[in-house]
Steps between C-alpha positions, in 0.01 A plus 500: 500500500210232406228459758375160432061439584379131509109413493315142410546315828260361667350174696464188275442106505771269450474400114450914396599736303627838594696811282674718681636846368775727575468879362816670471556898492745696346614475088821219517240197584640353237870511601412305808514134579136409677481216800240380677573358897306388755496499882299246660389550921851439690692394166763677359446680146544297232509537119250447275582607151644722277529662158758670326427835340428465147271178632722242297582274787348453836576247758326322798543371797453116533207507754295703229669352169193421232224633725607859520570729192657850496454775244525875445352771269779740481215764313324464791735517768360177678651153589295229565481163661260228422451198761322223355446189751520644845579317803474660831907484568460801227346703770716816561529868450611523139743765399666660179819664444719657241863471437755610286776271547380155604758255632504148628688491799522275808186308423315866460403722220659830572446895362136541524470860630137596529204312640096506559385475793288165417201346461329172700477192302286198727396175393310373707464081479 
């Protein structure tokens, strides 16, 4: 069981910087692919970003490709996202989650099996 805790959002202007974290219980942290998703008002949830375990590779989504950058302390339990250049269509409930086995599949990455609850991101213009 991993019970997953984000903190860092927050309102913003368009142009900001913001560094969201994600603080992970339980001792296999580091077994566990990390993503970050997002869920704008009446949108569907969408990916974000993730990183593979030992942090070696991580890999973004195109909307957020060379302004966002994800990371993870595995000493520390914690994986973190940092949003350079906001722009208000980043406004939504961001989210982490931890997976084991993480496929491609059908347009979707699939096998992430525990999630936060979420924390507001709004950039306001």
């Amino acid at each position: 069981q991993v019970q997953l805790v984000e903190s860092g959002g927050g309102l913003v202007q368009a142009g900001d910087s913001l560094t969201l974290s994600c603080a992970a219980s339980g001792r296999t942290f580091s077994s566990y692919t990390m993503g970050w998703f997002r869920q704008a008002p009446g949108k569907e949830r969408e990916f974000v970003a993730h990183i593979i375990p030992t942090g070696a590779s991580t890999y973004y989504a195109d909307s957020v490709k060379g302004r966002f950058t994800i990371s993870r302390d595995n000493a520390k339990n914690t994986v973190y996202l940092q949003m350079n250049s906001l722009k208000p269509e980043d406004t939504a409930v961001y989210s982490c989650a931890a997976g084991r086995r993480i496929v491609y599949n059908l347009g979707e990455f699939r096998g992430y099996e525990y999630w936060g609850q979420g924390t507001q991101v709004t950039v306001s213009s």
